[in-house]
Every structure is written in C-alpha cells, then in structure tokens.
N, C-alpha and C positions, 0 to 999 in steps of 0.2 A: 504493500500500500504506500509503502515510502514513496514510490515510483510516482504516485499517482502526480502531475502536475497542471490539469485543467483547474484553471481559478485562480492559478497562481500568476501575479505580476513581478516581474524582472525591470527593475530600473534602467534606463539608457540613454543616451543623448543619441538618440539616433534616426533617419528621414521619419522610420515608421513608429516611433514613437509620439513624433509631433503631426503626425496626422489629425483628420477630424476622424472623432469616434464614429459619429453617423457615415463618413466615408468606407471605415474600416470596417462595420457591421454590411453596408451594401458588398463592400469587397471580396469580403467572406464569403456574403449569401451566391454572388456571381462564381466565386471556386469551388462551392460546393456544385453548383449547379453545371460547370464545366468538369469536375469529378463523375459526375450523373451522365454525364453526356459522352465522355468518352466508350471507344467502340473498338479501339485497335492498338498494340502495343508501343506502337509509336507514338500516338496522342498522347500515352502515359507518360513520356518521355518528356512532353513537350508542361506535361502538370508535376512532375520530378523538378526537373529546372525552374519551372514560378516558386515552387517549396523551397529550394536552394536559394534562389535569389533571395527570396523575402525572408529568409535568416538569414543571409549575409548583409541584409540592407538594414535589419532590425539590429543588428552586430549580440545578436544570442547567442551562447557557445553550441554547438553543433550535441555537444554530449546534453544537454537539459531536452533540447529535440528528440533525439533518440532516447530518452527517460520516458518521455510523453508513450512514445511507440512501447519500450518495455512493457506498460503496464496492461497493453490490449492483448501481448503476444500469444496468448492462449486462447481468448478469443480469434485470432487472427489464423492460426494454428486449426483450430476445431473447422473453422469455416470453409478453408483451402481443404480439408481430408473431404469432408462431407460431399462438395462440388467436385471432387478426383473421383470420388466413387459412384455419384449418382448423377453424373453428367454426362448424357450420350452423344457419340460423337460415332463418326463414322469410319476411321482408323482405330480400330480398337486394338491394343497392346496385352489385356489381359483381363479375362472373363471368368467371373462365378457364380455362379446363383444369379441373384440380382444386379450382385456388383460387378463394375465396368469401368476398365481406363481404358481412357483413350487419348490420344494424340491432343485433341482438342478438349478434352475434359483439364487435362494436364494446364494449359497454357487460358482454361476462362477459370480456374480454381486460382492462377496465378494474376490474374484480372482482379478480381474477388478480392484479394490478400494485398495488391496496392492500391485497392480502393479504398480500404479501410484503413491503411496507416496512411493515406493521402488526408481522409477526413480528421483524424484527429490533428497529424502534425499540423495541419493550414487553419484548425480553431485553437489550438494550443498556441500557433504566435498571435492571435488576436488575444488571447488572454494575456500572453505577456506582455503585449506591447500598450494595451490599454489600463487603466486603473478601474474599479469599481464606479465609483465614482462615475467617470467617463460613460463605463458600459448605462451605465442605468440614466445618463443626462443622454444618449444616442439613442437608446431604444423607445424613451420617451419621447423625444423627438419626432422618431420616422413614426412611429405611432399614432402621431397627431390627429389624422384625421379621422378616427377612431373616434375622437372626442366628441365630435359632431352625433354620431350616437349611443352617447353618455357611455361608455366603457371606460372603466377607472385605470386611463395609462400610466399615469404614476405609478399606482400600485403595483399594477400588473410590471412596468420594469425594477421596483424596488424589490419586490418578491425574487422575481429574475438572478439579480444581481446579489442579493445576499447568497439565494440559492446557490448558484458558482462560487462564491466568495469561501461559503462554509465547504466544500468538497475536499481542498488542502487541510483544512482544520479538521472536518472528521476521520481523514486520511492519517493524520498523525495520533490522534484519540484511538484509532485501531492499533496502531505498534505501541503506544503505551498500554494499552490492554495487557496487549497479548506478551509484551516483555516482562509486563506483572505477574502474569497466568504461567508464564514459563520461570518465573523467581518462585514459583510455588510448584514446581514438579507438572505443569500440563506438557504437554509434547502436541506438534501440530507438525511435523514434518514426518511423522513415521506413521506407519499401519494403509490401509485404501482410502478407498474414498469415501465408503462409507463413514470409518472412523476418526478420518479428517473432519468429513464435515461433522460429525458429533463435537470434536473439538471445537467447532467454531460455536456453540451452544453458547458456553461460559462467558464469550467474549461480545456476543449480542445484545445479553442484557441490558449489560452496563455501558455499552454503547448508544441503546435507546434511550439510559436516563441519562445519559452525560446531552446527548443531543438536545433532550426537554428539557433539558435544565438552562444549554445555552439557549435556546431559543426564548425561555421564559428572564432570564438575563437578559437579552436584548432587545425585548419587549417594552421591559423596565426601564434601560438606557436611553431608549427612542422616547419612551413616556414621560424619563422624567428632563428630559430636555424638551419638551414640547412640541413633537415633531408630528407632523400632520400632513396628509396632501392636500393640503387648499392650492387651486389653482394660480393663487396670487403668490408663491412661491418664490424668491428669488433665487439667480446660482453667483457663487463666487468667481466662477469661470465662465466667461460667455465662448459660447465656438462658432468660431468663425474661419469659412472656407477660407483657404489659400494656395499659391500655386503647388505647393506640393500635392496638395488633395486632386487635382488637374490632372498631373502627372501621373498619380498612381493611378489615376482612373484611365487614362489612354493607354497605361502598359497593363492595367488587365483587360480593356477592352483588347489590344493586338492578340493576346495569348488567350483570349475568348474567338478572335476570327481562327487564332492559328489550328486552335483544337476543332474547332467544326471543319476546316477544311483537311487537316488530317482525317477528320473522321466518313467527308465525302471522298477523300484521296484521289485529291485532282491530281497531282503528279506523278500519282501508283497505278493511271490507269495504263503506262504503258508497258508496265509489270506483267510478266506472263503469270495466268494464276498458279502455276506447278513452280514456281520459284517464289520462295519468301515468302507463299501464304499466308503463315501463323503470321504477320508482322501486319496483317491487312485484314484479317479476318473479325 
C-alpha cells in the first residue's frame, strides 16, 4: 500500500505545474479519451511518449511514476492472463478445453496491460502536478453550468477532492496497521489465499474506525472554522488562462490528430497485410 501514490502532490517549479487546473482536468479527460481510442501498437507508442514527455516536462522523478504503476501490477497481471486465455484469435498456438492462445490473443492481452498502466500513470501526474486545493477550485469551475440546474458543484468537487486527498493517508493507516498486527505475531505473507485474506480480517476493523474517526475530525475542523458552500465564496487564488495553458492544449490536440491517424493508418496502407500485421491490427 506504500506504493499506492494517487492523491499525492509533488512540489515543483515546473511548465506543468503552473498550468491552469481546469486546463489540466480537460487534458487528462482528452488522454484518457485518446487511451480509449487507441487500436494499434503503434498509437501506443505515440501515448508512451505524451506519458514520457509530460514527466519530463513536470520534472517528476521517473521512479515515483513507476511507484504509481507498482501498485496496479496484479491487477494488471490478472487482466493480461484472462485476455491470453479467452481471446480468440485465428492463429492459434495452443489449445485446451476452453482455453486458447493465440497469436492475436497474445498481443490484445498486451493492448489491455498498456492500457491500464497508461491510465493511471497520465492521472497520477495530474495529481502530482496539481494541489487539492487546485483540483476542487477546476472541477468546480468546469462544472458550472450545472448550476443552472441547482446541482451543488461545490460540494460535489469538495467531496471529490478530499476523497483523492484521503487515499495517500489511508494508504499509510494500512502499513501502520499491519506493522502493529505483525509486532504482535500476525503473518500476512505466508499460507494461500484463503489464509491471506483471513489475515486481512484484523486489519479492517481498525481501519474503518481510524477512517470514521478522521472523517468525523474533519467535519469538526470544517465546522469549526465556519466553512460553508454559499455561492458568494471567495478564492485566495484566482486562475487565470495563460500562454502556457495555449501551448499545452495545441501539443495534446497534435498527439490527439497523431493517434487517430495512426489508428486510421494513413501511411500503413501501403503495408502489405502479411508483413507487420500485429503492428496495425
């Protein structure tokens, strides 16, 4: 759980940190949506490189990145076996019962498996690079016209924004647990899975009253500073667009053209289909 690092902000002096929040929240929404839309192992290539850039541009160290990724990797694992084995394909390599690899089971299981560490790594530097703060003054923002039929945006992004905010904090609430649990003779690394997950018994409890507790803690704090969502609200920050905000939007609109056009493969039509298939398929 240490691993876990959605919620978490990384300080920096860097382009994508002085972004506009509501920029960064559309920019995200645009890469997931070009994650969705990819079709061919090239395009992936072309959303591999936006991931790389935009940690180099955010100046994150490359290992907190790959942290984010550790914590899915079983997930990530279970999803790629399950598409290897129940994805039919027409090259088949080896057959039993139900189960079946094939060529092309092979290589959409591998589709699958960068699809999901695409989607965390590119919402993991929006949590680094933005503040809480930030996240919940953008999404109350783009939400606005919501308003017009009473829907409580504030709320609804304060909610948001604590929710991410508390993920890091019950992530390290779970390894104090369980460092406790194991000063007291538990073991959670030995025995199946059954007996694993019995282990985790001990450590749920006290992790639902630690969470009520803080939640009733910050209840209190919000309450006894007088904090409210009346619309007449002021912010200590106002945000306002700037040319950076520009920029980043024109370099994911090109790597928004570059992916759909990879994925019509205007310049693979002169590709014979028996060469490089998997690369276009």
């Amino acid at each position: 759980m240490r691993d876990m690092t959605l919620g978490q902000y990384y300080p920096a002096d860097s382009f994508t940190h002085k972004l506009d929040p509501r920029v960064k929240l559309l920019l995200v929404i645009a890469f997931i949506v070009m994650v969705f839309l990819v079709k061919n192992l090239i395009a992936y290539s072309a959303i591999i490189l936006c991931v790389v850039i935009g940690t180099l541009v955010s100046r994150i160290p490359l290992i907190k990145v790959l942290k984010s990724i550790k914590g899915i990797i079983f997930l990530v694992l279970f999803t790629a076996v399950l598409n290897l084995i129940f994805h039919k394909g027409e090259t088949v390599l080896w057959s039993w019962w139900r189960i079946t690899i094939s060529v092309e089971g092979i290589f959409f299981s591998l589709k699958m498996a960068l699809r999901l560490i695409l989607l965390v790594a590119g919402t993991t530097l929006l949590t680094y690079t933005t503040t809480p703060t930030g996240l919940t003054d953008g999404m109350e923002s783009l939400m606005y016209p919501l308003k017009l039929i009473k829907v409580p945006t504030h709320d609804i992004a304060v909610i948001m924004s604590i929710a991410l905010r508390f993920i890091p904090i019950l992530s390290e609430e779970v390894d104090k647990i369980m460092m406790a649990q194991k000063a007291r003779g538990a073991s959670f690394d030995t025995g199946g899975i059954v007996k694993r997950a019995k282990a985790l018994l001990p450590v749920l409890i006290p992790l639902f009253v630690s969470a009520f507790r803080r939640a009733d803690e910050l209840a209190l704090a919000l309450d006894a500073r007088c904090y409210n969502a009346t619309p007449n609200r002021t912010r200590y920050q106002v945000m306002k667009l700037s040319y950076r905000d520009v920029i980043a939007v024109l370099g994911t609109a090109v790597f928004l053209v570059s992916v759909i056009a990879l994925n019509m493969n205007f310049w693979g039509a002169y590709v014979p289909p028996e060469n490089l298939w998997w690369l276009f398929s």
